[in-house]
C-alpha positions in Angstrom: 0.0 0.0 0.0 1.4 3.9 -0.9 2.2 5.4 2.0 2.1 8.6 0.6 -0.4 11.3 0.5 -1.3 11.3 -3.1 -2.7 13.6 -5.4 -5.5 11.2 -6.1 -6.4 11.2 -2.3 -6.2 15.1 -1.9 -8.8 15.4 -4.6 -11.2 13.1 -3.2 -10.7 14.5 0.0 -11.8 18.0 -1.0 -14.3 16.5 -2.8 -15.8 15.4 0.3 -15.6 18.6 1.9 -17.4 20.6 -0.9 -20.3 18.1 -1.2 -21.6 18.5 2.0 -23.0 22.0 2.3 -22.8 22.2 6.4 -19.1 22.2 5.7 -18.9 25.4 3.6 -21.0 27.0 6.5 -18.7 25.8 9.0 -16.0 27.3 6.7 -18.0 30.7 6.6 -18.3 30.7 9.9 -14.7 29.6 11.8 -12.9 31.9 9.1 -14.6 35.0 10.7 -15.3 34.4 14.2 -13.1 32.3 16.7 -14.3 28.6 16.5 -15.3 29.0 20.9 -17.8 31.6 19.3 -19.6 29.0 16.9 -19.4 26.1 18.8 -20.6 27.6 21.8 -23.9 25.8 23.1 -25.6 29.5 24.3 -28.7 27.6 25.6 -26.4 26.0 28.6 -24.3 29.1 28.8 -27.4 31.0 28.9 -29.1 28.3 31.9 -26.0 28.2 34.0 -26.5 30.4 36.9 -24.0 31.2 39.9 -26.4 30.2 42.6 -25.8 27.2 45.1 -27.7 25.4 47.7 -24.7 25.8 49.7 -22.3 29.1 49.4 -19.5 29.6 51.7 -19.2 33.1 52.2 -15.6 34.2 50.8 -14.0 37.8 50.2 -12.7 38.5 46.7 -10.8 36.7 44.1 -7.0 37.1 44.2 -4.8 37.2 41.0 -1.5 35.1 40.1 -1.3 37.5 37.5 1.2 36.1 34.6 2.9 33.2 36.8 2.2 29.4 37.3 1.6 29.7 41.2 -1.8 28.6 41.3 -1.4 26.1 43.8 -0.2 28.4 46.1 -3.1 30.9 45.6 -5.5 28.4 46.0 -3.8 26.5 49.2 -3.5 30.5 50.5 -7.4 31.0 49.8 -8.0 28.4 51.7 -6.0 29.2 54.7 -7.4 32.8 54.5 -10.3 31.7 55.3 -9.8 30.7 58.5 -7.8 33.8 59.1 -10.0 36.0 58.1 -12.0 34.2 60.6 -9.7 34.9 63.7 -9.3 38.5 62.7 -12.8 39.5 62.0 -12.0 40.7 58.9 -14.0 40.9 55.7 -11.2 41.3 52.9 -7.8 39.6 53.9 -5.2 38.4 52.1 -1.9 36.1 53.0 1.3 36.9 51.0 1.5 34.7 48.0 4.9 36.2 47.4 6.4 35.0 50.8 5.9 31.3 50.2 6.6 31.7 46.6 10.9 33.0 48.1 10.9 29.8 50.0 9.3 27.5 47.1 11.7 28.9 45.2 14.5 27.9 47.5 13.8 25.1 48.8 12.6 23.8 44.8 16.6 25.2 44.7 18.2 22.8 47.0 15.5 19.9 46.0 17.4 20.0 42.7 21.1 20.0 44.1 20.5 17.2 46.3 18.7 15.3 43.2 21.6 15.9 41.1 24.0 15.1 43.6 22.1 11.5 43.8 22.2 10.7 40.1 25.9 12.0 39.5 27.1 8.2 37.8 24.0 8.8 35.4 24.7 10.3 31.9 23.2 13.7 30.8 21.3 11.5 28.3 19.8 9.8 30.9 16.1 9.7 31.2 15.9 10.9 35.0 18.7 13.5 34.5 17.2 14.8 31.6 13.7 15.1 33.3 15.7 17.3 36.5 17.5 19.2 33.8 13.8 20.4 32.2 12.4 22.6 34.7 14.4 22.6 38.2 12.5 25.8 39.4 9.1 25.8 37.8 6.5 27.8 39.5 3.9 25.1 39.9 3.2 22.5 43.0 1.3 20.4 44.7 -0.9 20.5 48.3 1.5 18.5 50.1 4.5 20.7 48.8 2.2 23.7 49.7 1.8 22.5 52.9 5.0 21.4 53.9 6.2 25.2 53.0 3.5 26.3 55.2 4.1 24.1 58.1 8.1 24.8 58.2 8.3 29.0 57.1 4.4 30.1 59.0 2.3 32.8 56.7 2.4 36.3 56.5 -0.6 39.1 55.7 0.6 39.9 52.1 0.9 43.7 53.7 4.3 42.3 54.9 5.6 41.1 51.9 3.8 42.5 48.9 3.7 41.5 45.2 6.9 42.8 42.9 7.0 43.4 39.4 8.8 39.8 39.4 6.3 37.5 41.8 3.6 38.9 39.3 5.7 37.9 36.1 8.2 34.9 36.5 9.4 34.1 33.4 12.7 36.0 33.5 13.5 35.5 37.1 12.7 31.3 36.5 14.9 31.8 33.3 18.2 33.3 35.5 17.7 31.4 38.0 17.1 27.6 35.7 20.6 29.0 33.9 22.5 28.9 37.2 21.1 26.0 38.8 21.9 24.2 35.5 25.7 26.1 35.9 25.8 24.3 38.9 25.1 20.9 38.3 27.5 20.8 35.5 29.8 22.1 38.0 28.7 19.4 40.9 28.9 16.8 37.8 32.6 17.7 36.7 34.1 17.8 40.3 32.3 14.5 40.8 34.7 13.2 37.7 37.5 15.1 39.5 37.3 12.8 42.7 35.8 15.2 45.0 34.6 13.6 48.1 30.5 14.1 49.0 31.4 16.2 51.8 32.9 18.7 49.6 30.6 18.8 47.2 27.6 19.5 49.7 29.9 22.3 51.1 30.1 23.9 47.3 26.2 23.1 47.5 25.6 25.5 50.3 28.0 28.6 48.3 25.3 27.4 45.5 22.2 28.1 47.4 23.6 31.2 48.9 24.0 32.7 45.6 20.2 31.2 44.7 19.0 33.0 47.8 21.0 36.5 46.9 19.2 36.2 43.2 15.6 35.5 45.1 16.1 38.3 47.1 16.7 40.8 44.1 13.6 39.9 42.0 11.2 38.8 45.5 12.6 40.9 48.4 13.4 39.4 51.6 10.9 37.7 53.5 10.3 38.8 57.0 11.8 36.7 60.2 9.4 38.8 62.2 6.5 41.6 62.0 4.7 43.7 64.3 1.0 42.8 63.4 -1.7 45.2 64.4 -5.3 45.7 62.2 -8.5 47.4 62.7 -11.3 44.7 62.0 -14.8 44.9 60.5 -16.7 45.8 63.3 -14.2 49.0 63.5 -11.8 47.4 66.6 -8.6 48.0 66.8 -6.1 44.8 67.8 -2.1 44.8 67.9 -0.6 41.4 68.7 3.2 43.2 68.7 6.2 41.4 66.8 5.2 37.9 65.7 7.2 35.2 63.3 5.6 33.8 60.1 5.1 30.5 62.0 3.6 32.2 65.2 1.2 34.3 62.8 0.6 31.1 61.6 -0.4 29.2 64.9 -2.1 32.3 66.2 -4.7 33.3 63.2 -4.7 30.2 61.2 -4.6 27.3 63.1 -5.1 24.8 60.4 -3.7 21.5 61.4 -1.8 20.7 57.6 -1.3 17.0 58.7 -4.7 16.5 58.8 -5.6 17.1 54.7 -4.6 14.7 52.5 -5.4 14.1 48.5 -7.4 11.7 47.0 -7.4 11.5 42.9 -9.6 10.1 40.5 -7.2 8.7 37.6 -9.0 5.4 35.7 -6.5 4.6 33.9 -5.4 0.7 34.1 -1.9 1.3 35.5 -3.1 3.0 38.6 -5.5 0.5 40.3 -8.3 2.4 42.5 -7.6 1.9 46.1 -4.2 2.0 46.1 -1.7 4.5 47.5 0.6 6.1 45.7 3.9 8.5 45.2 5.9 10.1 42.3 9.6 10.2 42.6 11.4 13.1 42.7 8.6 15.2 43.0 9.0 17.9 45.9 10.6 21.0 47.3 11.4 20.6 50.9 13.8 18.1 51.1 12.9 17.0 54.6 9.1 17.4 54.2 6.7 14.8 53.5 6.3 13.5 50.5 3.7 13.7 47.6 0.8 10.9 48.6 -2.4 10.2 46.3 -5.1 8.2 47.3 -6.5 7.1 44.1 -10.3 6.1 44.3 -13.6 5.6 42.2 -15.4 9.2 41.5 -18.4 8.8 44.1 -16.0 8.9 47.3 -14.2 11.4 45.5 -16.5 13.4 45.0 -18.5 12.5 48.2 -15.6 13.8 50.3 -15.7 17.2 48.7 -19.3 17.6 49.6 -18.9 16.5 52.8 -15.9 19.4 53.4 -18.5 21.9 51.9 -21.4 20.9 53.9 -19.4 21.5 57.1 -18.0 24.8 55.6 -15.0 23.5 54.6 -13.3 24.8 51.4 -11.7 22.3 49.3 -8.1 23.0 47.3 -8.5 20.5 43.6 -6.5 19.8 41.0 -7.9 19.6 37.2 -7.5 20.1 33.4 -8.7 24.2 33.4 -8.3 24.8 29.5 -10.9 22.1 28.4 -14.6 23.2 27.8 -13.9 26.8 29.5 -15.7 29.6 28.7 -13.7 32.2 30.7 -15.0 35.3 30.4 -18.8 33.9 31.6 -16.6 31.5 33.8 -18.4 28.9 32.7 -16.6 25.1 32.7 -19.3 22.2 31.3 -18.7 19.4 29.3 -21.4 20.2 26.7 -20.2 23.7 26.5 -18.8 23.4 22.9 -21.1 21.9 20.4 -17.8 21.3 18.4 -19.9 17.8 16.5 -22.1 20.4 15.1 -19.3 21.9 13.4 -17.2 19.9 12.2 -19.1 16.9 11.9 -17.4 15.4 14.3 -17.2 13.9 17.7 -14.5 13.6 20.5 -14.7 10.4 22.2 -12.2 9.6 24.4 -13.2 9.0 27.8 -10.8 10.3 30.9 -8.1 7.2 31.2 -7.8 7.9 27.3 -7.6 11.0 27.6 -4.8 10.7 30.3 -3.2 7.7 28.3 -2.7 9.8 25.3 -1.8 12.8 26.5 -4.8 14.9 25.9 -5.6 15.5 29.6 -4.0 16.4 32.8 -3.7 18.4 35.9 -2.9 21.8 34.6 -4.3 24.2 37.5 -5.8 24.5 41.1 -8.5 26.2 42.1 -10.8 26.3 45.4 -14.3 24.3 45.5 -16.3 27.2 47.9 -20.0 26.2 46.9 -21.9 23.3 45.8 -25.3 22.9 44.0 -27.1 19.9 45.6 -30.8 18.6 44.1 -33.4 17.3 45.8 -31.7 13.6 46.4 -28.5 15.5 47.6 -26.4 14.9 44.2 -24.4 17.6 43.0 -25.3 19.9 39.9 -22.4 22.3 39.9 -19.9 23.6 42.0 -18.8 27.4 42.9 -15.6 27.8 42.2 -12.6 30.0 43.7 -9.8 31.1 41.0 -6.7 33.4 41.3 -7.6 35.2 37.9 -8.7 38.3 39.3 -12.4 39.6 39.2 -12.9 40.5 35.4 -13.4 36.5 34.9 -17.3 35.0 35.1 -18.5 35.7 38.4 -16.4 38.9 40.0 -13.4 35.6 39.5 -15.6 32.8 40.5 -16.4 30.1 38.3 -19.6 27.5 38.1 -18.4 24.0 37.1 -21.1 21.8 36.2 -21.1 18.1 37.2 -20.3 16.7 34.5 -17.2 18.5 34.0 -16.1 17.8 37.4 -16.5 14.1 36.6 -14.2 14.6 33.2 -11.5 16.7 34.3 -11.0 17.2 38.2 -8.0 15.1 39.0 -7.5 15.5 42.7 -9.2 17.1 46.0 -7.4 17.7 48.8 -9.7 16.8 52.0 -9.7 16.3 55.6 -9.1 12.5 56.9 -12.3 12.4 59.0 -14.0 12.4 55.7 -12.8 9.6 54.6 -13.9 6.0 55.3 -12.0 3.7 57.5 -10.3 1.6 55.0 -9.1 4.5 52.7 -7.8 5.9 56.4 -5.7 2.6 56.7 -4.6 2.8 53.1 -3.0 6.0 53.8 -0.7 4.3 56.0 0.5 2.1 54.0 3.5 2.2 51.6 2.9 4.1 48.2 3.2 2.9 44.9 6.0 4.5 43.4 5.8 6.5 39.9 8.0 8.1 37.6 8.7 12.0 37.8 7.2 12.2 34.4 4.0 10.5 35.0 0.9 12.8 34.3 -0.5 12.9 38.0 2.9 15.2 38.3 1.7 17.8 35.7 0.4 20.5 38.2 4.1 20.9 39.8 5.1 21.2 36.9 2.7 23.9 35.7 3.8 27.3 34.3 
């Protein structure tokens, strides 16, 4: 059989095209409008509503402006909350550009201590190659969020503000990735030298110091201490005095971290449900705990995000954002594109596929705060929290219907006590371990 594409071929394929007249309308149509404007299916857009049988009350959408620290806004907004809380305030705000210094960091000495473990491997080695990508990335994951926020505390983002740089990270990622990679050439070649380990960990710490002097340039220096005073919503004035990010932390968040842990809902055949599970070399603080996913069928996992909501809990969750989005109605449904009508078309794969082949994965996180609930107590849609800013759907909230949430939420990170007794015990047990690259990895990898 030819394997070429023949002339013969081309002309009956255009035949094809110019036979059927809904083509040359689709034609008309894509050529002159953006294709999300054609294919949109207005009759759902126009029947979705941002109203919820259960609405926590939240203050106003934060922006990540043009960076790739979504997970941190989104574990933040969820620890605001409870500050917020404590203080009595109605608008409040933790600094996403504190935590950001030390993920930075501690992402920093991750990679140093990484490529001092694989310094036998060739360049063109598969692991190597994967640290080599993207050694200081700005995205994450809820147990690297919270390990941050366990050992470095929170501060009000008064005490360490937004730069030019925490709100635009390409150029500071891109200095720093060209030093770190400096560095492990030079960790590599003294290796080849003979250089004992001791040695090379002492030309680590000269490394990080000239990682931290570069952080502090674009980012500032974050705080050891603050004097913390604030007038709350009922017009009192408080003053705690000098406080440390961790005592703010114990004082007005008081959010035990050890208690949330992260469920997914990956179908695909190589990750059994009910299992526990890891990826290697995914992390930031060296000495923190490690990346755990409980993978299980979609009704606990979505049962367990309820629950959370019912009790006034907000819930951090990882998921595909780009697919079926309309963004500036802040709209995220599965039937939102009518993309068959078209192009004659339909998209088929189901959410292992999907997965499998690359076509879906955990790309942002965002904040569950509301949940639609019918009659029976199943969910219709779900209020969600970005860090977009305000001019997207709802003053920055979104409405996910179900059926997206079904398609393309990945993971929720919940409290324990929502969980049943044998997915507790499971959490004990020793994870599966997975490859840096595997997809369930994506969102720390996120830009």
């Amino acid at each position: 059989m030819d394997k070429r594409l023949t002339p013969e071929m081309l002309g009956e394929y255009s035949g094809l095209f110019w036979a059927d007249e809904r083509n040359v309308a689709a034609l008309n149509a894509v050529t002159a409008a953006d294709i999300h404007q054609v294919a949109l299916n207005r009759n759902l857009a126009a029947s979705t509503d941002h109203t919820f049988s259960i609405h926590l009350k939240t203050p106003k959408a934060t922006s990540q402006m043009k960076s790739g620290r979504c997970w941190l806004f989104a574990g933040l907004n969820v620890l605001r909350l409870a500050a917020r809380e404590s203080l009595n305030l109605e608008e409040f705000e933790l600094s996403q550009n504190y935590l950001m210094f030390w993920d930075k960091l501690e992402k920093a000495n991750y990679f140093l201590e990484n490529i001092l473990e694989t310094l036998d491997r060739g360049t063109d080695d598969r692991l190597v190659m994967h640290l080599l990508k993207d050694p200081i990335q700005d995205g994450g994951q809820w147990d690297m969020f919270a390990n941050l926020a366990a050992k470095y505390g929170v501060v009000p983002k008064t005490v360490m503000p937004e730069t030019a740089s925490s709100g635009n990270t390409r150029t500071m990622n891109a200095l720093v990735t060209d030093k770190l990679r400096e560095f492990a050439a030079v960790l590599r070649r003294r290796h080849a030298e003979g250089v004992d380990e001791a040695e090379l960990r002492r030309i680590k710490l000269e490394m990080l110091s000239a990682v931290y002097r570069l952080l502090t340039i674009h980012l500032g220096e974050p705080p050891r201490s603050f004097d913390w005073q604030w007038r709350d919503k009922d017009d009192e004035f408080h003053r705690d005095g000098e406080l440390t990010p961790r005592g703010f932390f114990d004082r007005h968040v008081c959010v035990d971290l050890r208690e949330t842990v992260c469920l997914i809902n990956c179908p695909t055949a190589d990750k059994p449900f009910n299992r526990l599970y890891t990826i290697d070399c995914l992390g930031s603080v060296v000495e923190g705990g490690i990346v755990r996913y409980l993978n299980v069928e979609l009704e606990p996992f979505k049962r367990a995000a309820v629950r959370m909501l019912q009790d006034g809990k907000p819930v951090w969750f990882g998921c595909d954002v780009g697919k079926r989005l309309e963004r500036k109605l802040g709209i995220l449904a599965g039937e939102l594109y009518r993309y068959d009508l078209v192009y004659g078309l339909d998209f088929e794969s189901d959410k292992a596929e999907r997965v499998d082949y690359g076509q879906s994965l955990m790309t942002h996180a965002m904040v569950l705060t509301g949940v639609d609930l019918d009659d029976d107590g199943y969910p219709r849609k779900w209020r969600v929290e970005n860090s977009w800013g305000e001019k997207v759907g709802d003053e920055g909230y979104l409405v996910m219907l179900d059926d997206w949430f079904d398609e393309f939420v990945f993971e929720v990170a919940v409290e324990r006590k929502y969980l049943s007794e044998e997915q507790r015990a499971l959490l004990e047990g020793e994870p599966v371990h997975l490859p840096p690259w595997d997809p369930m990895g994506a969102l720390a990898a996120a830009e």
